[in-house]
Residue, then its C-alpha position, 0 to 999 in steps of 0.5 A: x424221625x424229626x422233631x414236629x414242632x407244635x403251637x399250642x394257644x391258651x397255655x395260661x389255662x387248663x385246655x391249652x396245658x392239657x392239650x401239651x400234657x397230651x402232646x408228650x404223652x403221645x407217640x410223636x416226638x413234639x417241639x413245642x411251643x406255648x403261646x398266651x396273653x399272660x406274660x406270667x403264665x404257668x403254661x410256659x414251664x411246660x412248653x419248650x418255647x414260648x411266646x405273649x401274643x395278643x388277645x384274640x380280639x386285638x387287631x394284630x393277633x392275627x399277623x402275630x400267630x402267622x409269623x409265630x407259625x413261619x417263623x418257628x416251621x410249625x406244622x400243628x396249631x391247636x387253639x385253646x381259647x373259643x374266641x380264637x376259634x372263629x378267627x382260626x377257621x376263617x383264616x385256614x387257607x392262610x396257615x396252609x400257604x405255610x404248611x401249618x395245619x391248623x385244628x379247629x373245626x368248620x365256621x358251619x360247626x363253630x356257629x352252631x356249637x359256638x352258641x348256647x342256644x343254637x346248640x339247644x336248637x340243633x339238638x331239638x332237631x336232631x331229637x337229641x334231649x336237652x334241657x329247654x332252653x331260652x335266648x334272653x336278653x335285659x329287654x326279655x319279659x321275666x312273665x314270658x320266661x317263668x311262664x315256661x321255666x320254674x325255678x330253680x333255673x340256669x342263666x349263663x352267656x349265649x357264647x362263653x367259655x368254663x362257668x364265668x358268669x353262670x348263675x343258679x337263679x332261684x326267685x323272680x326277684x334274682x332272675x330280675x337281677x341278673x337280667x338288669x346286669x346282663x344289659x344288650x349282653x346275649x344269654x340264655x335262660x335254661x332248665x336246670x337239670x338237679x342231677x348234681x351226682x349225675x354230670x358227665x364230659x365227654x369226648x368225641x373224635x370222628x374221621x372218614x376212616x373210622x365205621x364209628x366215633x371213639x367216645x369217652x366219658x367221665x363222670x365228673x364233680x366241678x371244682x372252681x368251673x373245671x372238672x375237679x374229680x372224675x371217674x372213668x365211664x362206659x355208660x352204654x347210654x352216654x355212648x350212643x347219645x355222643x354218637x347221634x351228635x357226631x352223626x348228625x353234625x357230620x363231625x371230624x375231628x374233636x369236640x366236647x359234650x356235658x351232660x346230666x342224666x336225669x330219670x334215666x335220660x342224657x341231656x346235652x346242656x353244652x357242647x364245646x367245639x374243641x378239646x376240652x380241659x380234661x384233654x389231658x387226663x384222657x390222654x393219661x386213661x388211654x384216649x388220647x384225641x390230640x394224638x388222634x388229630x395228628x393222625x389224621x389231619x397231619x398224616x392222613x392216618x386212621x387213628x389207633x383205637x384207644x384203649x381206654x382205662x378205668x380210673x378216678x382222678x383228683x385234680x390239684x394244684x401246682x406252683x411255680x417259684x422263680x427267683x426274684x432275689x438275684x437280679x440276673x436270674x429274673x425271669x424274662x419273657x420273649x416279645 
């Protein structure tokens, strides 16, 4: 079997390496190649090939990813950073005249999960618990948000990615802060939920073929904005929640939901319209949802079933050294 030559994005962070993690740890012989903003990203080491492209607010990012795609034969592109996403799903049909299949989900799903308060929507509607949730802006009244919120809450961008810009509010005084920093910036304003022990990140993966979707779930501790430890779980509850979300939003495809189970209720606080940064070390316990999407959106397969193993992970971190003494040996990137 040939080699199927990957691209992955974002490779300078933890989603893009853990989408290549989960690239070699599936069944498919995969070329890979990394592609990042960052001229020293650490995500190249693990790529076969590599390249600095833009940002995906640039006007060239676009035409870059193209020419990457044709000229390297790339027949799987898996975006790793939400602000490519729109332009990825908007341009599909463009990567399909080059026989690249491109994985990322609808605009529909995009505007909706994309979308802090949007997501809050869906799920009220869907009669799916979350925290109740604000849109805010600076020109917000601090009456009309403490009038239906107590403290401690949580403010945070309406669209973002991780924990940047994420704060725990305990007083007027500080919500007052931060809505003067937050300037015409869109955030949201939420309940927050003090189940600290109690937070899970969860996958989804759905198809045509499958009778339901395969979930898995982790009970996790942040560690710097990404799941630092976490431990496998089969919470029934958790499990049926994930479920009513790919029902209701006519999932294919993966995505991501965080949650806290407070009183004995799942509430969904975030819902991630992608792989998220524990892609890799799902694909190592079992679940390897990267390799579901080959499956499917690439062959038109039905994706095995995983079979999911009962571990705890402690994530650490690793360097890389490059030799800057002899000249000659100076690590060069391609353009």
């Amino acid at each position: 079997m040939n080699k199927l030559n990957t691209l992955v994005t974002g490779v300078g962070a933890e989603i893009g390496q853990g989408i290549v993690k989960a690239l070699r740890l599936s069944r498919y012989d995969c070329e890979i190649t990394g592609c990042d903003a960052n001229p020293d990203s650490a995500g190249f080491f693990m790529c076969d090939d590599y390249c600095k492209v833009s940002r995906a607010e640039s006007p060239d990012y676009l035409d870059k990813i193209v020419d990457i795609c044709r000229s390297k034969n790339i027949k799987l592109l898996f975006p790793a950073v939400d602000a490519e996403l729109r332009i990825l799903s908007e341009n599909k049909l463009l990567f399909e005249n080059i026989n690249t299949t491109v994985i990322v989900q609808p605009n529909e799903l995009l505007n909706i999960f994309l979308s802090k308060y949007n997501t809050y929507k869906f799920l009220q509607k869907h009669g799916i618990s979350a925290p109740l949730t604000l849109f805010t802006n600076s020109q917000k009244n601090i009456a009309e948000i403490t009038a239906r919120l107590s403290f401690p809450l949580i403010i945070k961008p309406d669209f973002g990615q991780g924990s940047k810009n994420l704060y725990l509010v305990h007083s007027r005084k500080r919500l007052a802060l931060y809505l003067q920093l937050i300037e015409d910036e869109k955030y949201v304003v939420q309940q927050y939920l003090p189940a600290e022990d109690e937070e899970y990140t969860c996958a989804i993966f759905n198809c045509n073929y499958l009778q339901e979707p395969f979930v898995m779930a982790f009970k996790r501790r942040l560690v710097e904005g990404v799941s630092g430890i976490a431990e496998v779980s089969f919470d029934r509850e958790i499990v049926s929640v994930c479920n009513k979300v790919s029902e209701s939003s006519n999932l294919e495809g993966a995505i991501n939901i965080q949650l806290r189970q407070f009183r004995g209720k799942s509430f969904i606080f975030e819902i991630n319209p992608r792989f998220s940064s524990t892609v890799g070390i799902r694909a190592k316990c079992g679940f390897n949802d990267v390799e579901m999407a080959i499956d499917y959106f690439l062959f038109g397969k039905t994706p095995l079933k995983p079979s999911v193993h009962r571990k705890k992970i402690l994530r650490y971190k690793e360097e890389i050294y490059l030799d800057m003494e002899n000249t000659n040996r100076v690590w060069k990137h391609k353009a």
